[in-house]
SELUM-514274 format. One record per residue: residue in one letter; x, y, z of N, C-alpha, C in turn. Coordinates in Angstrom, 2 decimals, decimal comma, padded with zeros to 5 digits. Each point is the difference from the previous one (the first is absolute). Layout:
! SELUM-514274
+------+---------+---------+---------+---------+---------+---------+---------+---------+---------+
: rest :     n.u :     n.v :     n.w :    ca.u :    ca.v :    ca.w :     c.u :     c.v :     c.w :
+------+---------+---------+---------+---------+---------+---------+---------+---------+---------+
:    A :       X :       Y :       Z :       X :       Y :       Z :       X :       Y :       Z :
...
+------+---------+---------+---------+---------+---------+---------+---------+---------+---------+
This chain:
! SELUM-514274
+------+---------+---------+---------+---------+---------+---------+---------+---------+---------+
: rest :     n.u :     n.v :     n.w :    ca.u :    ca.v :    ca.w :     c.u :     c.v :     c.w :
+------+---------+---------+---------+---------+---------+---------+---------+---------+---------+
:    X : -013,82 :  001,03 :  035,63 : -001,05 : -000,97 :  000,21 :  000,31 : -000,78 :  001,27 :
:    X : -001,34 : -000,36 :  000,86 :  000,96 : -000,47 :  001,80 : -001,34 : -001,62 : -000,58 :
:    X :  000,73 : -000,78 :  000,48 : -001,12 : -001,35 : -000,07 : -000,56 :  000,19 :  001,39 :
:    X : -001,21 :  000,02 :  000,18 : -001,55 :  000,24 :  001,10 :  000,51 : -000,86 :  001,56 :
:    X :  000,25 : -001,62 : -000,89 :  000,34 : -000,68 :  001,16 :  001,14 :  000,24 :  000,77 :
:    X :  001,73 : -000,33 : -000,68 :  000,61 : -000,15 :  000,84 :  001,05 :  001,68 : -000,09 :
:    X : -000,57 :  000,85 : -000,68 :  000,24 :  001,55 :  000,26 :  001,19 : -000,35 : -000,64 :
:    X :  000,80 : -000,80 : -001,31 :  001,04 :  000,25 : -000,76 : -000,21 :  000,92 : -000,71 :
:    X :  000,75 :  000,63 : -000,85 :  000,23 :  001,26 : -000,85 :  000,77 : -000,12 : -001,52 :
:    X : -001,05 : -000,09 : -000,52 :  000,70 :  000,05 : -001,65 :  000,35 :  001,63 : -000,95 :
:    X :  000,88 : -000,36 : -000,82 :  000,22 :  000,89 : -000,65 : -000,79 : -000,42 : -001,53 :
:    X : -000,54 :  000,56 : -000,72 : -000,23 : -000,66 : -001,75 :  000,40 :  001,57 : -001,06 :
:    X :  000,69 : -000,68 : -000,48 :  001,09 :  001,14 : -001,11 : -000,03 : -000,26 : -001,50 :
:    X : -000,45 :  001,40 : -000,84 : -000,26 : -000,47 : -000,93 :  001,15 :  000,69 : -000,75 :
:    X :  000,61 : -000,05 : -001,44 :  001,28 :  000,54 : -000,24 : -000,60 : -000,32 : -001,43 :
:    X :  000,60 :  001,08 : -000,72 : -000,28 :  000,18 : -001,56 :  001,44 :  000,44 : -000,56 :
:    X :  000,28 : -000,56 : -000,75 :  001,68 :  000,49 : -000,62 : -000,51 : -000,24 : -001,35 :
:    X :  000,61 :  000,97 : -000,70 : -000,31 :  000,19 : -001,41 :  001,40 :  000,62 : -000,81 :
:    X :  000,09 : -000,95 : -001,19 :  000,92 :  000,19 : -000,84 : -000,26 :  000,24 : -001,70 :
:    X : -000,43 :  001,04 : -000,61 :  000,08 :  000,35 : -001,41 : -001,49 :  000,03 :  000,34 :
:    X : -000,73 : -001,43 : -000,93 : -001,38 : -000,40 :  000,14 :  000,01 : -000,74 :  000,78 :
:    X :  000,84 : -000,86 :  000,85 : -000,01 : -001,60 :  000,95 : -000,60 :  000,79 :  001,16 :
:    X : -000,78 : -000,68 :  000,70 : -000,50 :  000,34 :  000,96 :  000,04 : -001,51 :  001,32 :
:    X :  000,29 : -000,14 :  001,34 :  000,00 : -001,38 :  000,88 : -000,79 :  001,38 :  001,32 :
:    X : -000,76 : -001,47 :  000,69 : -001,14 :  001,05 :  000,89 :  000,88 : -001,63 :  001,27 :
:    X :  000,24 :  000,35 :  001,00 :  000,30 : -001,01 :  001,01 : -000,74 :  000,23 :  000,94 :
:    X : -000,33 : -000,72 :  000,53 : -000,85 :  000,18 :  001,66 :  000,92 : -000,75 :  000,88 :
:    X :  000,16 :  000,65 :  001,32 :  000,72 : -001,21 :  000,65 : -000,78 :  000,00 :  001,49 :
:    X : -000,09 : -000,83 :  000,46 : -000,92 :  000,04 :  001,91 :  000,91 : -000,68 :  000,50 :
:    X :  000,32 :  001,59 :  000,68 :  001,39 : -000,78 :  001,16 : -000,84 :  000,07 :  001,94 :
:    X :  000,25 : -000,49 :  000,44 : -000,02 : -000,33 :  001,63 :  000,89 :  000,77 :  000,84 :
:    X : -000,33 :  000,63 :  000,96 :  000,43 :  000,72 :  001,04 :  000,75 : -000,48 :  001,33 :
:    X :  000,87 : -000,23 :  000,18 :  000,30 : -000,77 :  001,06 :  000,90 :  000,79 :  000,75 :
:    X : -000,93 :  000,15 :  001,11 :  000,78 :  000,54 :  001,32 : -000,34 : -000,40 :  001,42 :
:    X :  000,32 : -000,58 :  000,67 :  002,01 : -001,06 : -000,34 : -000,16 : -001,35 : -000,93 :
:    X :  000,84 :  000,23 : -001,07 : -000,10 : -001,81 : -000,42 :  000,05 : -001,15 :  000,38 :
:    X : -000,58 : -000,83 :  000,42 : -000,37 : -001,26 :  000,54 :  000,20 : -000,94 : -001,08 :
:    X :  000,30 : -001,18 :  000,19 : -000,43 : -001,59 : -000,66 : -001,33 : -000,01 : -000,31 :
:    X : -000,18 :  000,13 :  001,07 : -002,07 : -000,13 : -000,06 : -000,67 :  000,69 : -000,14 :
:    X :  000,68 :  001,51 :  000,14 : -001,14 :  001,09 : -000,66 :  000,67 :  000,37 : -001,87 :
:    X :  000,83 : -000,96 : -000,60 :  000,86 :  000,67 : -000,92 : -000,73 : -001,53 : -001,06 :
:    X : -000,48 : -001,47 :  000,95 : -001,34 : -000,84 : -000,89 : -001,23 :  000,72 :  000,05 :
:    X : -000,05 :  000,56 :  000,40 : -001,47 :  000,80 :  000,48 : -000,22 :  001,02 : -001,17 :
:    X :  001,14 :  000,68 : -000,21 :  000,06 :  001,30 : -000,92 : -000,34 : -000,67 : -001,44 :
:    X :  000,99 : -001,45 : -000,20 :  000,15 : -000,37 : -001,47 : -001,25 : -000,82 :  000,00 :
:    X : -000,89 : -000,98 :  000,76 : -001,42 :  000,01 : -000,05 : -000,66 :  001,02 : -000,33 :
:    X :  000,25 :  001,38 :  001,02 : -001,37 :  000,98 : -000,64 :  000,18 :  000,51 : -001,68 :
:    X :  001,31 :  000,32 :  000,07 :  000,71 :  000,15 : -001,36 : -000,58 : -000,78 : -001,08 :
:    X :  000,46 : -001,05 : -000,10 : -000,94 : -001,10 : -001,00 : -001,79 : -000,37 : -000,09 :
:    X : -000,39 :  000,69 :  000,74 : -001,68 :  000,14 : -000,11 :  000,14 :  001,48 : -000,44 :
:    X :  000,38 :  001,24 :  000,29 : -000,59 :  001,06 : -000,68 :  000,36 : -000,09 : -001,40 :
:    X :  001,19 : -000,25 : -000,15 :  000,58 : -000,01 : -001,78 : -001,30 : -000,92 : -000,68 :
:    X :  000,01 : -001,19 :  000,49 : -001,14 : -001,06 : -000,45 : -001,42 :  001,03 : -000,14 :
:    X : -000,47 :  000,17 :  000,95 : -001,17 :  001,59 : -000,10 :  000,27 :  000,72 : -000,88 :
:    X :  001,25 :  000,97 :  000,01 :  000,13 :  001,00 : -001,48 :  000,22 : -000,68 : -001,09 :
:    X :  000,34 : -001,48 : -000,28 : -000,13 : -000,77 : -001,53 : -001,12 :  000,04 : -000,31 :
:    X : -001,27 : -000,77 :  001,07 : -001,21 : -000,19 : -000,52 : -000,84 :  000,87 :  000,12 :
:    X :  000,29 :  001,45 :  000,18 : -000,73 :  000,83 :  000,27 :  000,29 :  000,75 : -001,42 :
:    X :  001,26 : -000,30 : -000,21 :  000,26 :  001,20 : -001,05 :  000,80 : -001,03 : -001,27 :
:    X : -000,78 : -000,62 : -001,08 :  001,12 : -000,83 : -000,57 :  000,82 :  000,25 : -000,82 :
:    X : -000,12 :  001,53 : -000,28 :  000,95 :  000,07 : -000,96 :  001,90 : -000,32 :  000,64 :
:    X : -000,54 :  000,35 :  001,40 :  001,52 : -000,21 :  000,35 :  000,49 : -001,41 :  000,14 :
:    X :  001,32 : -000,27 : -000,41 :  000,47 : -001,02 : -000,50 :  001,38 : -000,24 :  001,54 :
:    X :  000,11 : -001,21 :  000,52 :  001,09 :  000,00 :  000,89 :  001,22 : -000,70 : -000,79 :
:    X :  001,20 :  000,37 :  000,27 :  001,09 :  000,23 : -000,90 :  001,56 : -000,18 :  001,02 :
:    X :  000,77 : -000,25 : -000,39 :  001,23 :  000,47 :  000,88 :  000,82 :  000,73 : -001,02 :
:    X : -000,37 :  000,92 : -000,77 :  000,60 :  000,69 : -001,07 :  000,20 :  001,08 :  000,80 :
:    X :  001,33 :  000,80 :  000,03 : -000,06 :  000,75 :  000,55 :  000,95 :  001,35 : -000,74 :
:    X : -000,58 :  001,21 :  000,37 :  000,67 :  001,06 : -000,55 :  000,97 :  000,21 : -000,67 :
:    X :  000,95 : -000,85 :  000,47 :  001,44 :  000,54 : -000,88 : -000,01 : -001,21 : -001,27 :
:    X : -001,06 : -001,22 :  000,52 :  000,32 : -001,28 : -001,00 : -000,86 :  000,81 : -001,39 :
:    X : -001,08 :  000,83 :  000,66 : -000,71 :  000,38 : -001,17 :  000,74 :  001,39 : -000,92 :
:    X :  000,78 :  000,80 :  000,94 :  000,87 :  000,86 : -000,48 :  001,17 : -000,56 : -001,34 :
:    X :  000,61 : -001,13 :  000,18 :  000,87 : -000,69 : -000,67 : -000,63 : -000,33 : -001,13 :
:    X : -001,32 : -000,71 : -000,17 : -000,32 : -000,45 : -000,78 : -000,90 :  001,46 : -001,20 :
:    X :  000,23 :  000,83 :  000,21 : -000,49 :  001,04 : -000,62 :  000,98 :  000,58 : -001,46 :
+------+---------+---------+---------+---------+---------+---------+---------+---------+---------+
């Protein structure tokens, strides 16, 4: 995904891990940075925080979380 205006470049990743019946679906939207800057690296975590905000209210079942893979692995 490239944003129109300032031609940054996102990645959005979706990941399904499944254990017995447990099932965790993660999305993650990462930013492209080549060369990393100060100012192009606020730029990234601005665009960053409006698309996630877009895929919440676009889609609500998804839930934002800092649970992450192995925390949900443990707890299984």
């Amino acid at each position: 995904m490239e944003n129109r205006i300032n031609k940054n470049s996102y990645c959005i990743l979706i990941d399904r891990c499944t254990f017995n019946s447990d099932e965790l679906f993660q999305m993650e939207v990462e930013g492209i940075l080549l060369p990393p800057t100060k100012d192009k690296e606020r730029e990234v975590i601005k665009d960053i925080a409006y698309i996630t905000k877009r895929l919440i209210r676009k889609y609500r079942f998804l839930k934002p979380t800092t649970l992450t893979k192995l925390d949900w692995l443990k707890d299984l």
